[in-house]
C-alpha positions as CSV (number, residue, x, y, z in Angstrom):
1,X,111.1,109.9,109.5
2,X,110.6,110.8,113.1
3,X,113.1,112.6,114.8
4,X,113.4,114.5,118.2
5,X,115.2,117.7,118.8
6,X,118.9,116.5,119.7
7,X,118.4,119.5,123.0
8,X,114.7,117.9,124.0
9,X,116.1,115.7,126.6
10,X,112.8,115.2,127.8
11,X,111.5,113.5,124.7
12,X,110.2,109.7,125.6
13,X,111.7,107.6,123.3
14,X,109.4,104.7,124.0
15,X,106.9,107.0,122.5
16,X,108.9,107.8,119.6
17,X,109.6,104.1,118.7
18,X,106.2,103.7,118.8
19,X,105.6,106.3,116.4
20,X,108.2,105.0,113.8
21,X,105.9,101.9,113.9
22,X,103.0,103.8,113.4
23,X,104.9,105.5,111.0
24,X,105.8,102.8,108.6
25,X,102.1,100.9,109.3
26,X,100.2,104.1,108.0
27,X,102.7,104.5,105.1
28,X,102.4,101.1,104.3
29,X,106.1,100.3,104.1
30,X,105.6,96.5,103.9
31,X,103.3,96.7,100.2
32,X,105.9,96.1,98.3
33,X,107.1,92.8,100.1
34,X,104.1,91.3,100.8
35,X,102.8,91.8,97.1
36,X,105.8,89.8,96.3
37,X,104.5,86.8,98.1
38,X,106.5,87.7,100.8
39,X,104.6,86.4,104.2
40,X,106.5,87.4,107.4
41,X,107.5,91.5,107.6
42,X,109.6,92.4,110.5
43,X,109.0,96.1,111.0
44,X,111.1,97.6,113.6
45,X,111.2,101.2,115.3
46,X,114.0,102.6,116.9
47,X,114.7,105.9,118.9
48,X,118.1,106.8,120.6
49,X,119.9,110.1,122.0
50,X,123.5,109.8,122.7
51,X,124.0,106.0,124.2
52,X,120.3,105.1,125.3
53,X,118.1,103.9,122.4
54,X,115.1,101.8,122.3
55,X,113.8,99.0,120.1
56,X,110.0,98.5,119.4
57,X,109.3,95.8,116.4
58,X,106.1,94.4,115.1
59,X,105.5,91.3,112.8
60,X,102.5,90.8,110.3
């Protein structure tokens, strides 16, 4: 899990919803599902601090 320091208000997190993709691509996340038979994963990332957040999501 990816996680900025709640006093790092410079921390971009566009970069950091990108990296929670990343994050749950290189840990293969989905595996599971689509060895199920499964065909359409929605992965999503999401950063926030305080009221902004931001949404980044990926389909296989």
């Amino acid at each position: 899990m990816f996680r900025s320091n709640r006093r790092d208000e410079n921390a971009d997190l566009n970069a950091l919803a990108k990296e929670a993709l990343l994050q749950i691509n290189e840990k293969k996340y989905d595996t599971e599902l689509l060895d199920t038979g499964i065909t359409a994963v929605h992965k999503i990332g999401i950063a926030f601090r305080g009221k902004n957040a931001v949404v980044k999501k990926d389909r296989n």
